[in-house]
C-alpha positions in Angstrom: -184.6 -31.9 -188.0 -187.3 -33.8 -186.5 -191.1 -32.9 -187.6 -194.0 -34.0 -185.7 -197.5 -33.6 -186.9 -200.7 -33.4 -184.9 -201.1 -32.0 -181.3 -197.9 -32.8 -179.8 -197.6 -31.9 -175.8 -194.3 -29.8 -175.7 -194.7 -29.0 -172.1 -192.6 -31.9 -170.9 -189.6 -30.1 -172.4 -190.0 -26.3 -170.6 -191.3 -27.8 -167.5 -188.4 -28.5 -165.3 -186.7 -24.9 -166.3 -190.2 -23.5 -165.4 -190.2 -20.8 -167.6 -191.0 -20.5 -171.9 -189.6 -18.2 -173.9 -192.0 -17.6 -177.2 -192.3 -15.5 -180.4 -195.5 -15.9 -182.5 -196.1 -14.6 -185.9 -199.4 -15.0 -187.3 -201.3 -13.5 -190.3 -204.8 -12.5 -189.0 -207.5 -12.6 -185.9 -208.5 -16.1 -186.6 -204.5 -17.3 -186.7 -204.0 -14.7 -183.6 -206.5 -16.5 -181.4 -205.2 -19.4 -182.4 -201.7 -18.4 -180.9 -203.7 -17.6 -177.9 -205.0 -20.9 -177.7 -201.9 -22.9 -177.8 -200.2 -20.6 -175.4 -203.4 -21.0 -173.1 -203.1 -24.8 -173.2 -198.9 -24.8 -172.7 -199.7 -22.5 -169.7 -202.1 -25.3 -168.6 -200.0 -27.8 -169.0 -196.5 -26.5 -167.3 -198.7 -25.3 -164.1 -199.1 -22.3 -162.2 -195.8 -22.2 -161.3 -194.2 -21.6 -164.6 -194.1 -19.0 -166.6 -194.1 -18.3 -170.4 -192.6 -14.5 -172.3 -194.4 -13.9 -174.9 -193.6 -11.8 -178.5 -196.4 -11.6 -180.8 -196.3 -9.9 -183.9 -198.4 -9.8 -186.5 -197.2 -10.2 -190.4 -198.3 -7.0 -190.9 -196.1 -5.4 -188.5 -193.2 -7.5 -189.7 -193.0 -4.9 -193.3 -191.1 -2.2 -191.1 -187.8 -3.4 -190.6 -187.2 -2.1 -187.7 -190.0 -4.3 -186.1 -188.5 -7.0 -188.0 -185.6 -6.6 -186.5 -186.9 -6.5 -182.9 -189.0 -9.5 -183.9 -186.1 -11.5 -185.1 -183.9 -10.4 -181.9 -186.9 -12.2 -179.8 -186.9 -14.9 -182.2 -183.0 -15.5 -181.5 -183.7 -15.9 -177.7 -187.1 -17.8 -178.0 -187.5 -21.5 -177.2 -190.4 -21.9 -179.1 -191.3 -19.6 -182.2 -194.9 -20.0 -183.7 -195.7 -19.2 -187.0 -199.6 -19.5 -187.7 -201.2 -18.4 -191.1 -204.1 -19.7 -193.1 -202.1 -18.6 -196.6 -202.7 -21.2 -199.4 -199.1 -20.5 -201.6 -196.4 -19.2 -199.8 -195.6 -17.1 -196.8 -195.2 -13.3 -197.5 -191.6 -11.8 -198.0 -191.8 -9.5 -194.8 -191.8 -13.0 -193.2 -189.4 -14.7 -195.0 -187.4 -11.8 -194.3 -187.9 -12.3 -190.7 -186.9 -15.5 -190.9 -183.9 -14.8 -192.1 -182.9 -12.4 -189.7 -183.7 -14.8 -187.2 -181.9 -17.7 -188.2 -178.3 -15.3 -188.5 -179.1 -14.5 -184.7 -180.2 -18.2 -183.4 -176.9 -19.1 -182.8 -176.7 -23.6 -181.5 -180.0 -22.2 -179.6 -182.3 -25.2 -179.3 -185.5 -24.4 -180.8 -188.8 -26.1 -181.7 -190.6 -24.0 -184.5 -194.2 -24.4 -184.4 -196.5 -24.4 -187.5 -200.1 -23.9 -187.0 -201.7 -24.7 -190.8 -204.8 -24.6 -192.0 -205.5 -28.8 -193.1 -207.7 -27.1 -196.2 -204.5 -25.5 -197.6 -201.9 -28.2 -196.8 -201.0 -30.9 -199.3 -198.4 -34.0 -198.9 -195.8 -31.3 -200.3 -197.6 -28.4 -199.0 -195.7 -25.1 -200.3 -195.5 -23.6 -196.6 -195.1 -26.8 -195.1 -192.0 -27.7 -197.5 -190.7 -24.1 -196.7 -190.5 -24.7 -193.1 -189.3 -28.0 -193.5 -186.0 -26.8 -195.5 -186.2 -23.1 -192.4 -185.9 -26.4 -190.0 -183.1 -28.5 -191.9 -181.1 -25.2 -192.4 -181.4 -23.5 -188.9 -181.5 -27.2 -186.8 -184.5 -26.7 -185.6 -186.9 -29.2 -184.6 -190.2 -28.6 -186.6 -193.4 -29.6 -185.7 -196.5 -28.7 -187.0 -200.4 -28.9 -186.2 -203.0 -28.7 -188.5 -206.2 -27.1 -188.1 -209.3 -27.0 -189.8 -209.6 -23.8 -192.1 -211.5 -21.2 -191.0 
């Protein structure tokens, strides 16, 4: 698992295939636009001539389980899945859930999972942050996270 903090460029890695496939969850409007943002700037930062599929769900959605189960089916063939929340403690279980789901499907899939934190809630040993970290170690992916300031 690697982990990078800060803004790391990712479009380097999608630019030569010239397409993105991404999956976002995130918690609420602020974490929403947010997602929006980021996929703006990659979308900058490929060019006009790539493209980038986009899933976004929000955690909401994610307590019917058949939505979690189309979410996680994205996941599974996503390059880049984006999980953006502002929570303070823990994710919630619908999205653990989904998590889970996802990581059966992955498969040796290379994937970068995104975190996009709030820097208010997020400590040296961070409960989300620490959660991710062992998603990552388990599902060999490479974790990166950005940190923003809370809302």
């Amino acid at each position: 698992m690697n982990m990078t903090f800060g803004n790391p460029s990712l479009s380097e890695r999608w630019k030569p295939a010239g397409q993105v496939a991404l999956t976002a969850v995130f918690e609420d409007s602020v974490t929403c636009t947010r997602v929006k943002e980021f996929c703006q700037s990659l979308a900058r930062d490929l060019g006009e001539r790539s493209r980038i599929v986009q899933h976004v769900w929000a955690f909401s959605t994610l307590r019917m389980t058949e939505l979690q189960v189309i979410a996680a089916e994205e996941a599974a063939a996503a390059d880049l899945v984006i999980i953006a929340t502002r929570q303070a403690e823990s994710l919630p279980e619908e999205v653990k859930s989904w998590i889970e789901k996802w990581l059966r499907q992955k498969g040796a899939r290379r994937t970068v999972l995104l975190a996009l934190l709030d820097r208010g809630y997020d400590g040296a040993t961070g409960p989300i942050r620490a959660y991710l970290q062992e998603v990552a170690a388990r599902g060999g992916l490479e974790l990166r996270v950005e940190l923003r300031e809370g809302a």
